[in-house]
NUTOR-654387 format. One line per 8 residues: number of its first residue (from 1); for each residue y, z, x of N, C-alpha, C, O. Coordinates in steps of 0.1 Angstrom, whole numbers, plus 5000, padded with zeros to 4 digits. Layout:
N
NUM	Y Z X Y Z X Y Z X Y Z X  ...;
This chain:
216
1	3000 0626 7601 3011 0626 7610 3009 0635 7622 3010 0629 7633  3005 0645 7622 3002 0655 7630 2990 0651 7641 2990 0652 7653  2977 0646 7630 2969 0638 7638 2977 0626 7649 2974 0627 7661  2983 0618 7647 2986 0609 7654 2993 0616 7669 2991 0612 7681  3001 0624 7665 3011 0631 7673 3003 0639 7682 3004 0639 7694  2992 0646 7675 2982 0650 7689 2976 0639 7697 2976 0640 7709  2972 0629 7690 2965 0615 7698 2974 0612 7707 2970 0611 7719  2994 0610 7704 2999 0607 7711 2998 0612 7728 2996 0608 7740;
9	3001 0624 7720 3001 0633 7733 2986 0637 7743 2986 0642 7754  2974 0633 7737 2963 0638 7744 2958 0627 7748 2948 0629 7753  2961 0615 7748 2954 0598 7747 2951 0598 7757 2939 0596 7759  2959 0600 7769 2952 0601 7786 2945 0606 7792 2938 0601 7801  2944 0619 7786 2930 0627 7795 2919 0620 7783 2908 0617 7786  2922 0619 7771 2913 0615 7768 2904 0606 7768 2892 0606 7765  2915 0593 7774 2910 0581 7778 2904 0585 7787 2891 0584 7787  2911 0591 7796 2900 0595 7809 2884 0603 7805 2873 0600 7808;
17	2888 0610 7799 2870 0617 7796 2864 0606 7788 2853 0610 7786  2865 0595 7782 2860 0585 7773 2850 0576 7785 2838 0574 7785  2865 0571 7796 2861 0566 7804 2846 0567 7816 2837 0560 7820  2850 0582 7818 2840 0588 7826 2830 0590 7824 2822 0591 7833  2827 0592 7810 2813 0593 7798 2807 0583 7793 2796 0584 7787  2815 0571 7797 2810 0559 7789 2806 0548 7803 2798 0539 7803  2815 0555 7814 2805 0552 7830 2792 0555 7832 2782 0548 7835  2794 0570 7830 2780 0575 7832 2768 0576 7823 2757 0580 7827;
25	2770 0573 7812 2765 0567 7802 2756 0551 7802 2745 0549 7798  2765 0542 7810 2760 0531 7811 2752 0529 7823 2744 0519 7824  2754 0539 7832 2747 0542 7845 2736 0549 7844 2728 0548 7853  2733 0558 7832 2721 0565 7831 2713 0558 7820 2701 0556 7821  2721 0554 7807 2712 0546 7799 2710 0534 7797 2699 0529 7796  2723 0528 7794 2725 0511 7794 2742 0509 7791 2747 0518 7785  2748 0500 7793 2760 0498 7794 2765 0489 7778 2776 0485 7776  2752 0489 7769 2754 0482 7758 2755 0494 7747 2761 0493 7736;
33	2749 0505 7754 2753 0521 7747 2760 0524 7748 2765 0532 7741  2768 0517 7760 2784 0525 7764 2796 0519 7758 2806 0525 7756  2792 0503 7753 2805 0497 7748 2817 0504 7742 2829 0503 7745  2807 0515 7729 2823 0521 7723 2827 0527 7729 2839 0525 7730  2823 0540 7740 2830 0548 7747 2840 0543 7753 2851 0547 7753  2832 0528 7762 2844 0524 7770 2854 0518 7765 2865 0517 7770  2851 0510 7748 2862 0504 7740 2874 0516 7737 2886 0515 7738  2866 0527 7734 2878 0536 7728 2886 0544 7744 2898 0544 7744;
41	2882 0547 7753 2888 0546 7767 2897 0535 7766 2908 0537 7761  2894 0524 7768 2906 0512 7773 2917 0515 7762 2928 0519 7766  2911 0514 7745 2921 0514 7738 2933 0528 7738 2944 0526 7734  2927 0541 7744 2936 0551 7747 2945 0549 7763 2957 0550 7765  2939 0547 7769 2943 0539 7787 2957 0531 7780 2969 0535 7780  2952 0521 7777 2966 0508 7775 2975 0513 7762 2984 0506 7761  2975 0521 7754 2984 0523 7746 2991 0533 7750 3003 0535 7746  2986 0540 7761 2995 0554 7768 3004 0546 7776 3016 0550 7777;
49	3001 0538 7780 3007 0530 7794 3017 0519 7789 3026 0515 7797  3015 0511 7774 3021 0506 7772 3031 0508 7761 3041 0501 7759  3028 0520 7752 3038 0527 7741 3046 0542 7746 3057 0547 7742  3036 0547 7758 3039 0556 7760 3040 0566 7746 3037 0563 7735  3046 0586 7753 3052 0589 7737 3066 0591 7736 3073 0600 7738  3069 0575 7731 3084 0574 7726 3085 0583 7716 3094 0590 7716  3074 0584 7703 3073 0585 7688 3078 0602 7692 3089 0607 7688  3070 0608 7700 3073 0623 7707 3088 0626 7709 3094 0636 7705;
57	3094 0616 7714 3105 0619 7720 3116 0617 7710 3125 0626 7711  3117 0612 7703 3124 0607 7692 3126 0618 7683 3136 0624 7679  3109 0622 7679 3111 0632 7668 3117 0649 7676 3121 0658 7668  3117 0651 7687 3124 0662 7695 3139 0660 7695 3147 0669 7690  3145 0647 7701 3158 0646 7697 3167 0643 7681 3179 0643 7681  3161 0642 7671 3163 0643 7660 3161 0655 7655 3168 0658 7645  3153 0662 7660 3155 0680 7655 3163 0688 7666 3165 0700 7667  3166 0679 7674 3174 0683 7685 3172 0697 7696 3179 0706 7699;
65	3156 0692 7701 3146 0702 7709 3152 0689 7721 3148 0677 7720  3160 0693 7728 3163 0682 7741 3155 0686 7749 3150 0676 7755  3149 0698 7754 3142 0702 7763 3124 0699 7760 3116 0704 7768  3122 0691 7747 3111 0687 7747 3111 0676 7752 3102 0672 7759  3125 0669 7746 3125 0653 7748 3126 0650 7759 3124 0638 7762  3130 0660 7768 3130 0656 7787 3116 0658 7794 3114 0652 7804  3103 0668 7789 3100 0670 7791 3089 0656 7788 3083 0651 7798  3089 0650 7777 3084 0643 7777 3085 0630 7783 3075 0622 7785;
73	3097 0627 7784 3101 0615 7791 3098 0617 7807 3092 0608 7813  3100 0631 7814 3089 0633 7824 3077 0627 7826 3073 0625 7837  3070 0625 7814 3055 0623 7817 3053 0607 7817 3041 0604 7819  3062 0597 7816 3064 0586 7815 3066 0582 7831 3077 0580 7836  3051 0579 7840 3055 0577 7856 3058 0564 7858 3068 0561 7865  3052 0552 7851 3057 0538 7852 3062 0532 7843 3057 0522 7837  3071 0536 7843 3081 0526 7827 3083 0510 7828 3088 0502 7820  3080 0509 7838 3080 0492 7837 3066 0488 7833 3065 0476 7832;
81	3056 0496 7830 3042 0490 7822 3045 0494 7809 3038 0490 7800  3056 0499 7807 3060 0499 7787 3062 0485 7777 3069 0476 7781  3057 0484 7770 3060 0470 7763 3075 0469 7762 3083 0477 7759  3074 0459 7765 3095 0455 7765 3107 0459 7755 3119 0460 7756  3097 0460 7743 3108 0465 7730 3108 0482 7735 3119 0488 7738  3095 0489 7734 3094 0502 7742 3101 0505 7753 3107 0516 7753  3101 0499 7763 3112 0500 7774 3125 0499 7774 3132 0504 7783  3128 0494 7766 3143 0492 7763 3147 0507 7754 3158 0512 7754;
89	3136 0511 7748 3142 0522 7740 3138 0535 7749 3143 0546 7745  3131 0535 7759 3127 0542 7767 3141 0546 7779 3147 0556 7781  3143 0534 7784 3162 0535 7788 3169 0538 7787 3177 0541 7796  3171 0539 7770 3179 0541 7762 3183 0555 7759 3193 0561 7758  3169 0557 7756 3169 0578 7756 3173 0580 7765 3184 0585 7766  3165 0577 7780 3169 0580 7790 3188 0580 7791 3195 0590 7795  3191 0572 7789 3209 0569 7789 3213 0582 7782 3221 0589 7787  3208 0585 7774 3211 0593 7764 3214 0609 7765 3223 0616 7763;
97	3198 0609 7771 3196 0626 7778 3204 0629 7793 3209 0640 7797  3205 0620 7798 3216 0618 7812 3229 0625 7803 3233 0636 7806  3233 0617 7795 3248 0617 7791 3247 0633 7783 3258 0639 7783  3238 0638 7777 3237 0650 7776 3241 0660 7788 3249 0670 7789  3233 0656 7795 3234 0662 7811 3247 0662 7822 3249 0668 7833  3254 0653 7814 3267 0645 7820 3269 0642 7833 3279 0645 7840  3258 0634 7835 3251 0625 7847 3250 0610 7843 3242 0602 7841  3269 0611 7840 3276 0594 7843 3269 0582 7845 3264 0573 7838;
105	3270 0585 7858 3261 0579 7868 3244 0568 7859 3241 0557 7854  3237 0583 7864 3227 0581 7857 3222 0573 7842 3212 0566 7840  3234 0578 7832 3235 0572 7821 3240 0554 7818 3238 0547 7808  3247 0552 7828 3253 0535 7830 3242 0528 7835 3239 0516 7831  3231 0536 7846 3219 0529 7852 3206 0525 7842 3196 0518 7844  3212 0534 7829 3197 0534 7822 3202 0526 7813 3193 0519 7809  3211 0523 7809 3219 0518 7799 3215 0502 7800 3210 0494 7793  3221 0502 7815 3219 0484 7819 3204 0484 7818 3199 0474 7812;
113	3196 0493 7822 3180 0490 7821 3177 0484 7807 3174 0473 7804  3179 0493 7801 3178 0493 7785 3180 0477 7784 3171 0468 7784  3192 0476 7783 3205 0462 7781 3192 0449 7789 3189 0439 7782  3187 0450 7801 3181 0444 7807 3166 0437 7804 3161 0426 7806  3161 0453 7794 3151 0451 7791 3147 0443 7776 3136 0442 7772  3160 0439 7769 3162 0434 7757 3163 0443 7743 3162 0455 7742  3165 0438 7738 3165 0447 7721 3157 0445 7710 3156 0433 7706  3153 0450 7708 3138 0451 7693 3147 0442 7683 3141 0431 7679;
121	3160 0444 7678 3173 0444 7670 3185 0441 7674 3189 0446 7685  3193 0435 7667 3205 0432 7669 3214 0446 7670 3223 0450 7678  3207 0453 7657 3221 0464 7656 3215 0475 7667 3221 0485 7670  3205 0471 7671 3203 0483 7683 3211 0474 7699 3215 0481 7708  3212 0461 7698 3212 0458 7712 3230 0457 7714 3236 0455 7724  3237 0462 7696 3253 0467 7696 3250 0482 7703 3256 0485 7713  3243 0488 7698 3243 0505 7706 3240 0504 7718 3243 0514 7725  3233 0495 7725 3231 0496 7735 3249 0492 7747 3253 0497 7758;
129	3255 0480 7736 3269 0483 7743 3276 0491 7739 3286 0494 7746  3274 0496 7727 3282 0508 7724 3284 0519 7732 3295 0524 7735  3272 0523 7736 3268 0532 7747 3276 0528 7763 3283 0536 7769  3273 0514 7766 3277 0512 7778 3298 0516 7777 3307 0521 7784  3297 0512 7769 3312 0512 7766 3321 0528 7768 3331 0531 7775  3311 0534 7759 3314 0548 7759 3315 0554 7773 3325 0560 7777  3303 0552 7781 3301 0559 7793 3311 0553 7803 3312 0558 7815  3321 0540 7799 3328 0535 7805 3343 0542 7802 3353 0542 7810;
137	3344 0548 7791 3356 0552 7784 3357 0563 7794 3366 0564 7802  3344 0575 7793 3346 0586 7801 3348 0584 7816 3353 0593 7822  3344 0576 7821 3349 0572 7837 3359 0565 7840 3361 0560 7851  3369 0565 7826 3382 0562 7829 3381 0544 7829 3393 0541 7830  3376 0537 7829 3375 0525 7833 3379 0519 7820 3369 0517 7813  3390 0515 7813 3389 0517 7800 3393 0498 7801 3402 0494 7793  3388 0489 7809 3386 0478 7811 3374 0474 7804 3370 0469 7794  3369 0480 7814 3350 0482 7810 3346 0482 7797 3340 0474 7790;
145	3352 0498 7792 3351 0504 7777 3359 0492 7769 3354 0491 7757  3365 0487 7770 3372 0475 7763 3365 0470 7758 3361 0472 7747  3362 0461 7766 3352 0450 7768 3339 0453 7764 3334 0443 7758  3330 0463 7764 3320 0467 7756 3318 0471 7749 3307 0470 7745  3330 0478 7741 3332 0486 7724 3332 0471 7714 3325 0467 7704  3344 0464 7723 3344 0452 7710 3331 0440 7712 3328 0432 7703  3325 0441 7722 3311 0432 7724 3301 0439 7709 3295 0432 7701  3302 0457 7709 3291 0464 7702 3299 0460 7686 3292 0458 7676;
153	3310 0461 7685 3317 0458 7672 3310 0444 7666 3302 0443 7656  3316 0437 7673 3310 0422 7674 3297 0421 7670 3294 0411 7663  3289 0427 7673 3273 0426 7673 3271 0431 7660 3265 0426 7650  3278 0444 7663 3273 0455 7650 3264 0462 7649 3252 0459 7651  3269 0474 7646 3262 0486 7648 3255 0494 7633 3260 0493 7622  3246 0499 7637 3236 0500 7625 3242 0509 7610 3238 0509 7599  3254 0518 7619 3261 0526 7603 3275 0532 7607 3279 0538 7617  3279 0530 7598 3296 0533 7596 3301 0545 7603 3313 0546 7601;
161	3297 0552 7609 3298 0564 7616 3296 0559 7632 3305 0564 7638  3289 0553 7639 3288 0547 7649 3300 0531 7644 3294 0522 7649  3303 0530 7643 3314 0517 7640 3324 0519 7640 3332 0510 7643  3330 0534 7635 3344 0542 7630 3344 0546 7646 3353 0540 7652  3336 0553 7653 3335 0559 7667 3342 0546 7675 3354 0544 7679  3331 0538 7676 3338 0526 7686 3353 0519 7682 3360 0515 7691  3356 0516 7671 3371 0516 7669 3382 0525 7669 3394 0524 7666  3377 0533 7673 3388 0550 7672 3390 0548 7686 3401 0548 7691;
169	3375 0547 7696 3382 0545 7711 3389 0535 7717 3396 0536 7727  3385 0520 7708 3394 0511 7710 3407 0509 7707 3414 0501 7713  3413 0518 7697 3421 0521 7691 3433 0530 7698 3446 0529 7698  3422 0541 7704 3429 0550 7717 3438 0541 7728 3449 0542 7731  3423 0530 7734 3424 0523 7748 3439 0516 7744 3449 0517 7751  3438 0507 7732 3451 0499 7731 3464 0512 7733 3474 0509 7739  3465 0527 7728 3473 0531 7725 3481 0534 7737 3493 0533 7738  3471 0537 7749 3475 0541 7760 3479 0525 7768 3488 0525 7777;
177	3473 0515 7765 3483 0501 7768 3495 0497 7762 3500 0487 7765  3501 0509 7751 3511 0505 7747 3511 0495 7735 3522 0494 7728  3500 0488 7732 3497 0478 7726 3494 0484 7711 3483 0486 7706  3506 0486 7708 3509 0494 7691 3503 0486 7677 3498 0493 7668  3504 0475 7674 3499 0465 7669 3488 0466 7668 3484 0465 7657  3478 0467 7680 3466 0468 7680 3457 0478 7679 3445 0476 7679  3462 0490 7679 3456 0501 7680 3461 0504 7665 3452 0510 7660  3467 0502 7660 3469 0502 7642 3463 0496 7638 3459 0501 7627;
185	3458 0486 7641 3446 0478 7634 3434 0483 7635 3427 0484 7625  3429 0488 7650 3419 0495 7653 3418 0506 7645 3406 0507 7640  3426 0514 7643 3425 0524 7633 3425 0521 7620 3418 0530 7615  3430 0512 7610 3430 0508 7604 3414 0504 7597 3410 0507 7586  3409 0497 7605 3396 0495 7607 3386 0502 7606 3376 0499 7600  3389 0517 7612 3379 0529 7615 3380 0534 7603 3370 0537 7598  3391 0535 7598 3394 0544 7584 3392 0536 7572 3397 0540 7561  3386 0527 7572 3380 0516 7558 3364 0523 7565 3358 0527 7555;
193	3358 0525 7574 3348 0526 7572 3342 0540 7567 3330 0543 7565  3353 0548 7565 3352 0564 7554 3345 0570 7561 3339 0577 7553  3341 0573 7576 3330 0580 7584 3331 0596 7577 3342 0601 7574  3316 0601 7573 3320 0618 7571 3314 0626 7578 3310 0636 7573  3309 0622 7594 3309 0632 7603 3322 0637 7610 3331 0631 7616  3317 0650 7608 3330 0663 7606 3339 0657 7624 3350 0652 7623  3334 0657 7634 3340 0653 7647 3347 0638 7644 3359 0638 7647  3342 0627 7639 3351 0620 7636 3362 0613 7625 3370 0604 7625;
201	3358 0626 7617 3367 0629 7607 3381 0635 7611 3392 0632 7607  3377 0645 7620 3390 0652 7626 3399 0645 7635 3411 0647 7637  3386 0632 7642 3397 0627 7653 3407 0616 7644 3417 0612 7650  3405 0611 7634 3410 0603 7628 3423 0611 7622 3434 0606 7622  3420 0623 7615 3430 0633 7610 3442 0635 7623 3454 0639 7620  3437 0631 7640 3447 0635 7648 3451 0625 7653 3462 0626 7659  3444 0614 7653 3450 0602 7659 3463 0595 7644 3472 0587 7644  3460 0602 7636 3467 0595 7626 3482 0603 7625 3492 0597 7622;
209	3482 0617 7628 3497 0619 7636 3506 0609 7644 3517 0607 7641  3501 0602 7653 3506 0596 7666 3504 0579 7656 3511 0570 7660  3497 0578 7649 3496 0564 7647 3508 0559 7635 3513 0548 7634  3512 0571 7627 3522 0568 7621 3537 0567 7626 3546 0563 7619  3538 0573 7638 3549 0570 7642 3554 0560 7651 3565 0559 7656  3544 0555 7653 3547 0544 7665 3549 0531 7653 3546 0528 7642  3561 0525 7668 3564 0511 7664 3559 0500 7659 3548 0500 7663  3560 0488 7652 3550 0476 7652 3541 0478 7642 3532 0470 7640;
């Protein structure tokens, strides 16, 4: 594992010194001597350029080193040479680390990228509206957020903790439309799916004040 993670990270300059050795190699001795150098060059060249290190970035934001996972996503200069399932999750972080940063903005633009760039998966291409939805909830646009919580519902999202989240804010949006019926359902919904992260455990503990006393 460790081995790969250095390869990830060193594949470029390495390509590059492969490349330069296996030029001048074919230039001073024969270019039939050079084949592997320059095989193993291309093969480090095109996997940098087309996997990039997502695998890098992933395992930073999962132990939750954000300031690696930006750093690395820094090093990514042409994201449109990413393979298409890679680009879409490359976006996606990107949306991600924005919304860490709480650069709105920025996080809707990567989001559509993402959304644009397709989905590996179904239950990823629901997070990807899930996401759109959310960053729509915080900008108030709760039209928007509407409309993309129940698209990522619809689709389905990979685990009951992200599924409880997007019904709790649909659940909100109807509350504030007045639309009591439906925001009871919404919640109803969130709370069959038993979420036991502690943040959305609590919001269900406080929406459930206000949900028992309304009408309908």
């Amino acid at each position: 594992m460790k081995a790969l993670n250095l390869f990830i990270r060193y594949r470029l300059p390495l390509g590059i010194i492969l490349l330069l050795g296996g030029i001048a190699l074919g230039a001073s001795v024969g270019w039939w001597e050079a084949t592997i150098l320059l095989v193993l060059a291309i093969i480090c060249l095109v996997t940098h350029f087309m996997f990039g290190p997502m695998r890098l970035v992933q395992e930073a934001v999962e132990a939750g080193d954000i300031e690696t996972a930006m750093a690395m996503m820094n090093t990514i200069k042409f994201p449109k040479l990413l393979y298409k399932p890679i680009q879409s999750v490359y976006y996606f972080m990107q949306s991600n680390l924005a919304m860490y940063n709480k650069d709105l903005d920025k996080a809707e633009a990567s989001i559509r990228q993402s959304i644009k760039s397709g989905s590996p998966m179904k239950e990823y291409e629901g997070m990807q509206y899930f996401q759109l939805g959310t960053i729509a909830y915080q900008k108030n646009d709760l039209k928007e957020a509407d409309s993309n919580l129940k698209k990522a519902v619809r689709m389905g999202l990979p685990d009951k903790e992200n599924t409880a989240a997007a019904l709790l804010t649909l659940a909100s949006i109807a509350m504030s439309r007045r639309d009591f019926k439906t925001a009871k359902d919404f919640f109803r919904r969130a709370k069959a799916q038993k979420p036991t992260t502690a943040q959305i455990v609590s919001q269900i503990k406080e929406m459930d004040k206000y949900i028992s006393r309304m009408p309908g």
